[in-house]
LUMRO-989549 format. One record per residue: x, y, z of N, C-alpha, C, O, CB in turn; residue number from 1. Coordinates in pm, whole numbers. Glycine has a CB too. Example, Ala and Ser with C-alpha at 12.3 -4.5 7.8 and 13.67 -1.06 7.14 Angstrom:
// residues 2
(pt (1319, -569, 780), (1230, -450, 780), (1320, -330, 780), (1424, -332, 846), (1131, -447, 905), 1)
(pt (1285, -225, 708), (1367, -106, 714), (1290, 3, 787), (1341, 114, 804), (1408, -60, 572), 2)
This chain:
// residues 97
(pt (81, -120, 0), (0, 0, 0), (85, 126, 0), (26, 228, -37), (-92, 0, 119), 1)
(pt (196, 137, 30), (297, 216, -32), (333, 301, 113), (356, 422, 101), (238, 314, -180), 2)
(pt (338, 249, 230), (376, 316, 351), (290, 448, 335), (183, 479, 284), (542, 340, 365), 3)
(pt (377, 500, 393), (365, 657, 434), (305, 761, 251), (221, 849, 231), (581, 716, 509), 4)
(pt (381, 703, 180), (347, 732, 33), (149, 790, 46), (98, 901, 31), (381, 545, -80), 5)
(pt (86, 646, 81), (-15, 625, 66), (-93, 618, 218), (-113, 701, 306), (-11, 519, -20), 6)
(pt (-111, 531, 208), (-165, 482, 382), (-125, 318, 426), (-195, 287, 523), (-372, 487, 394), 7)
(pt (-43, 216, 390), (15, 159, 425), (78, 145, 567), (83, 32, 615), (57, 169, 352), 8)
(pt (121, 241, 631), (150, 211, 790), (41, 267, 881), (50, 270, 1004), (294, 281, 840), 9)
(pt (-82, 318, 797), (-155, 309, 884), (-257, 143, 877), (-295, 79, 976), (-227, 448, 872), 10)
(pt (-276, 116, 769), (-324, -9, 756), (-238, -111, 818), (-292, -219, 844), (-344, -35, 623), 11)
(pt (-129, -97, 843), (-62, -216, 907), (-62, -195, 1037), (-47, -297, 1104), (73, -245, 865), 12)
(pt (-76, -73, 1106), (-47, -54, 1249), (-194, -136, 1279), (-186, -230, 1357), (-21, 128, 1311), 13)
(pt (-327, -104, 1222), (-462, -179, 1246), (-461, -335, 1247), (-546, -398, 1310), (-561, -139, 1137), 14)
(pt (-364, -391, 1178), (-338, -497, 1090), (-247, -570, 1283), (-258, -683, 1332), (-216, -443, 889), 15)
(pt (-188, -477, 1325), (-113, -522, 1417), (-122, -476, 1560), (-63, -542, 1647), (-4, -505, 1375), 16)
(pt (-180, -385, 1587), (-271, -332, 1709), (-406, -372, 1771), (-437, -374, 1890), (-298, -216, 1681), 17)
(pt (-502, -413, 1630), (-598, -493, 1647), (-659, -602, 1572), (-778, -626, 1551), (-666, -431, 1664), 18)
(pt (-503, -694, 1518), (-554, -773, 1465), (-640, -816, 1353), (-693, -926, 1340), (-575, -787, 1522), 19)
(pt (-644, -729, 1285), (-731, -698, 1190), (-646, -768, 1076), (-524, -783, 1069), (-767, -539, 1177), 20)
(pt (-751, -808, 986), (-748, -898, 848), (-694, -777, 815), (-677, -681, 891), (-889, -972, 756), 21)
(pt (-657, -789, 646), (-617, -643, 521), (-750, -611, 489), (-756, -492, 518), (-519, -682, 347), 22)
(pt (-875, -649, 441), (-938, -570, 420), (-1050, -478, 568), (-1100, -366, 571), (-994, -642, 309), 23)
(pt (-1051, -580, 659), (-1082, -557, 758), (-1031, -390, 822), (-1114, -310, 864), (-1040, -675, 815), 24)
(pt (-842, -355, 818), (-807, -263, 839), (-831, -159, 736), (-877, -52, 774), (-706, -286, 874), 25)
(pt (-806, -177, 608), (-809, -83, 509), (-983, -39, 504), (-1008, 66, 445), (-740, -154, 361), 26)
(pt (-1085, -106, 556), (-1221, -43, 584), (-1234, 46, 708), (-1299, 147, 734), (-1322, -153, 598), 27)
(pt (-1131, -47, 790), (-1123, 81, 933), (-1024, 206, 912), (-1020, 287, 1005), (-1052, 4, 1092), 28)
(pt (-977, 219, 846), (-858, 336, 823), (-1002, 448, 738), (-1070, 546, 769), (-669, 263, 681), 29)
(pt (-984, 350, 615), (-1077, 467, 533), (-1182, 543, 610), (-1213, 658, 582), (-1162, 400, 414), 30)
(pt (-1239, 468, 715), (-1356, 509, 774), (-1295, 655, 857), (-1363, 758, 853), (-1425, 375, 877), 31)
(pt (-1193, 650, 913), (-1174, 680, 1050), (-1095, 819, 948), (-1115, 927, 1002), (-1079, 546, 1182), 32)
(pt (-1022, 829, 831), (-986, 878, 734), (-1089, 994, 633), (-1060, 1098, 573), (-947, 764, 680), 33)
(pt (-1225, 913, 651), (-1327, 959, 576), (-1278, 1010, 397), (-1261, 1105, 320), (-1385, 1085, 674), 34)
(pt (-1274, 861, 412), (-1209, 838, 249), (-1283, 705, 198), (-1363, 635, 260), (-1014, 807, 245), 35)
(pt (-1242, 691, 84), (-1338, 537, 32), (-1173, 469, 23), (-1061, 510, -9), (-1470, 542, -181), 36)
(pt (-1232, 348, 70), (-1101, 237, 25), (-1006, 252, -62), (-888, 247, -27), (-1138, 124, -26), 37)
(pt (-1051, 277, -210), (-1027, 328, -350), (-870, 448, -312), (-758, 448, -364), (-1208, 427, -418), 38)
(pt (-919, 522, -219), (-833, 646, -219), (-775, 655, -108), (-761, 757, -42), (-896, 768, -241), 39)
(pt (-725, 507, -72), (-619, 457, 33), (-485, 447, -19), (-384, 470, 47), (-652, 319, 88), 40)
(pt (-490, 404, -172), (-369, 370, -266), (-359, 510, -338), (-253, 537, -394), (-397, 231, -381), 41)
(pt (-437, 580, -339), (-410, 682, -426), (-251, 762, -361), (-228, 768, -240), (-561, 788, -428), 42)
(pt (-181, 803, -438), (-92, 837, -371), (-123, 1041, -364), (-93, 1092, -256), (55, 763, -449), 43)
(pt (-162, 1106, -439), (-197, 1229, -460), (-269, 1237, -357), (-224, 1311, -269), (-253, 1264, -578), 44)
(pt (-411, 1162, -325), (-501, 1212, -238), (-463, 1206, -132), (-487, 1297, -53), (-605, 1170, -238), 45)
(pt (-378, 1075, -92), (-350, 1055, -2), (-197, 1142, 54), (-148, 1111, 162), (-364, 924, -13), 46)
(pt (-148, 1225, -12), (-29, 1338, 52), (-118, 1428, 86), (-95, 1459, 203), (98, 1410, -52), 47)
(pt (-244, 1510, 26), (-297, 1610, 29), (-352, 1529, 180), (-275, 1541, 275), (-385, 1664, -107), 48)
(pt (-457, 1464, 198), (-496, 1405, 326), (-415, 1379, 425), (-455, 1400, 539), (-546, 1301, 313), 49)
(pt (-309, 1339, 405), (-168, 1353, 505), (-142, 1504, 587), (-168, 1552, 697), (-21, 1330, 397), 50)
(pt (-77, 1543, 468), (-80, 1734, 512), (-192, 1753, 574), (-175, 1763, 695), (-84, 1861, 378), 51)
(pt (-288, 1760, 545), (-439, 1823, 576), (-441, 1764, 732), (-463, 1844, 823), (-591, 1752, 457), 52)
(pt (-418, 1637, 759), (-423, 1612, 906), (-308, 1592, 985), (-321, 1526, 1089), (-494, 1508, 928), 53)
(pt (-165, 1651, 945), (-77, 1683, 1019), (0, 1534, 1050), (39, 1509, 1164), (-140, 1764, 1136), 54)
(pt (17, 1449, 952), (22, 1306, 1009), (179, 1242, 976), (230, 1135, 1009), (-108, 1207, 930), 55)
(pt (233, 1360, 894), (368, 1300, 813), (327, 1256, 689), (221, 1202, 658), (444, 1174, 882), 56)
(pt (458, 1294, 598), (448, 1263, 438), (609, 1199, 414), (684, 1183, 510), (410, 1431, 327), 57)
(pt (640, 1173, 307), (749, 1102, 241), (851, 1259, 239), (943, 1303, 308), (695, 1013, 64), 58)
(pt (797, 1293, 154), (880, 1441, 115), (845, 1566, 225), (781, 1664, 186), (824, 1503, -59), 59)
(pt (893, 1553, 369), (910, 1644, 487), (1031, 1730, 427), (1121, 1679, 361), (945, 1561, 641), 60)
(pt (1023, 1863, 457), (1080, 1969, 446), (1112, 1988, 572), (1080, 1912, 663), (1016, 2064, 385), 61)
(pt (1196, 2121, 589), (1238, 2176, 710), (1108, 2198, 733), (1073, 2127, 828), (1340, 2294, 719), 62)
(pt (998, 2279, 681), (883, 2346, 722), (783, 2217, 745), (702, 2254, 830), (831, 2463, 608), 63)
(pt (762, 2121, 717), (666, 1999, 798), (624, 2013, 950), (666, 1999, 1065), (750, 1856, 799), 64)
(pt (549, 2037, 901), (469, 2094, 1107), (494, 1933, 1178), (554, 1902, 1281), (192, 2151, 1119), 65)
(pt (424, 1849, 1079), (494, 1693, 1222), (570, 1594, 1183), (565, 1524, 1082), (376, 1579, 1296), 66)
(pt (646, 1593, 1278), (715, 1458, 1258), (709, 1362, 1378), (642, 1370, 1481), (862, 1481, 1226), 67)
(pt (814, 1254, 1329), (825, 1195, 1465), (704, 1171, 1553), (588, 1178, 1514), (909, 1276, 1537), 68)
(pt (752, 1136, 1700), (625, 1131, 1773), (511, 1213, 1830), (427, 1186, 1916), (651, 1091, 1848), 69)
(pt (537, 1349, 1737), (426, 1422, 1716), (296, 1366, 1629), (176, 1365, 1653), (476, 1533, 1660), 70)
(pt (393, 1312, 1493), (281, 1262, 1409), (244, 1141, 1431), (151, 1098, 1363), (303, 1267, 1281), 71)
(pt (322, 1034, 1554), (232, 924, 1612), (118, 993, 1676), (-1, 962, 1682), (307, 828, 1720), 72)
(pt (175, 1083, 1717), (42, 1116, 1892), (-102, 1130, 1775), (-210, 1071, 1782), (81, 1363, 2037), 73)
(pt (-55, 1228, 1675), (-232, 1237, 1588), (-205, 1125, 1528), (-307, 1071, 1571), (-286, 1379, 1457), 74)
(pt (-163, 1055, 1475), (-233, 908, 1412), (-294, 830, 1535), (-413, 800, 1525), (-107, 795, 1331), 75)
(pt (-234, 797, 1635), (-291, 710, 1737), (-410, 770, 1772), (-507, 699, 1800), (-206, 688, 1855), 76)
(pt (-417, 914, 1777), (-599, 1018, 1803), (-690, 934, 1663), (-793, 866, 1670), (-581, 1283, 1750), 77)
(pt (-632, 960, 1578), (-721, 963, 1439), (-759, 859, 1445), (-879, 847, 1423), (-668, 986, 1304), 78)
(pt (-671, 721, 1480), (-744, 592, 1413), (-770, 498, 1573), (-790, 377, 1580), (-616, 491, 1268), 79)
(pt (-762, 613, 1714), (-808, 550, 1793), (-758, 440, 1854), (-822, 337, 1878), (-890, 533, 1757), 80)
(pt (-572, 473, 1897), (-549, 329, 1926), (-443, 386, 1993), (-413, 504, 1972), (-529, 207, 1811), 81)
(pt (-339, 267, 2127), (-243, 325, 2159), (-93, 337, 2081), (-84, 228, 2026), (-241, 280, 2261), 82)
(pt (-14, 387, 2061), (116, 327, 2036), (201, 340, 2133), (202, 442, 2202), (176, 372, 1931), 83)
(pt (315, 201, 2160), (365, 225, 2274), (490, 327, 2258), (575, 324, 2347), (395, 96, 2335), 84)
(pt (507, 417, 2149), (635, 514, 2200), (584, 647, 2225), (641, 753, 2248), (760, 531, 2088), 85)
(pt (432, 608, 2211), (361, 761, 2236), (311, 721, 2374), (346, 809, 2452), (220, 821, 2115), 86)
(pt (241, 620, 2440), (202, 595, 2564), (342, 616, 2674), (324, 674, 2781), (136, 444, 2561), 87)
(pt (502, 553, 2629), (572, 590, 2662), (644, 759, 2715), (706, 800, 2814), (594, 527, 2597), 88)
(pt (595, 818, 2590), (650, 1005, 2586), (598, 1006, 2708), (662, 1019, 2812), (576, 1148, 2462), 89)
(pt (461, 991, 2697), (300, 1043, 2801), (368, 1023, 2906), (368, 1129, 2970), (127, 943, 2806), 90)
(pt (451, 911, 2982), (445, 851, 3113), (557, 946, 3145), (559, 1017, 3246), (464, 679, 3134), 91)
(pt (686, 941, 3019), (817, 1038, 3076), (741, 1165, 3136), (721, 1196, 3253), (940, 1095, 2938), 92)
(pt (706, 1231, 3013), (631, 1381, 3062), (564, 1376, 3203), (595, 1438, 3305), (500, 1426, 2952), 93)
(pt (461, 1285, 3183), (373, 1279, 3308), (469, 1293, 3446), (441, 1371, 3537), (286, 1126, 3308), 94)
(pt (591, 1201, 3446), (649, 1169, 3559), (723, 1318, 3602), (757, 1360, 3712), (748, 1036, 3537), 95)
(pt (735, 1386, 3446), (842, 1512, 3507), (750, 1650, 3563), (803, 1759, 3580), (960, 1577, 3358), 96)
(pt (655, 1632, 3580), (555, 1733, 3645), (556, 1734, 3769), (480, 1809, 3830), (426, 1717, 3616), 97)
């Protein structure tokens, strides 16, 4: 599905967070995406939809508002799930308050 290109690591994180079959995840992404299946592979729609929700793209510039575990923290919001290097940040931060 072409990673980050497309939506590929988000279909696999579903694929591996909850177990989910391939079409099983690629119906939960699109949903949660508010996209049709179809325009999971698209690679155009899917940079413009990237940018648009702050999530990381292939071609990051200096100017890319997220990276890194910024752009886990909104993917794990968007598709509703934990990841453990973002549940991790949470606990460092938490502890240094």
């Amino acid at each position: 599905m072409g990673g980050v290109r497309t939506s590929g690591d988000l279909v696999g994180r579903m694929q591996l967070n909850k177990k989910m079959r391939l079409n099983e995840a690629k119906q939960y992404v699109a949903d949660k995406l508010r996209v049709s299946v179809s325009d999971l592979t698209d690679e155009v729609a899917m940079r413009g939809l990237r940018e648009d929700l702050n999530i990381s793209t292939v071609y990051m510039g200096y100017d890319a508002p997220a990276r890194g575990i910024e752009a886990k923290y909104r993917i794990a919001d968007i598709l509703g799930i934990d990841i453990n290097s973002v549940q991790r940040f949470k606990n460092i931060v938490s502890s240094k308050k």
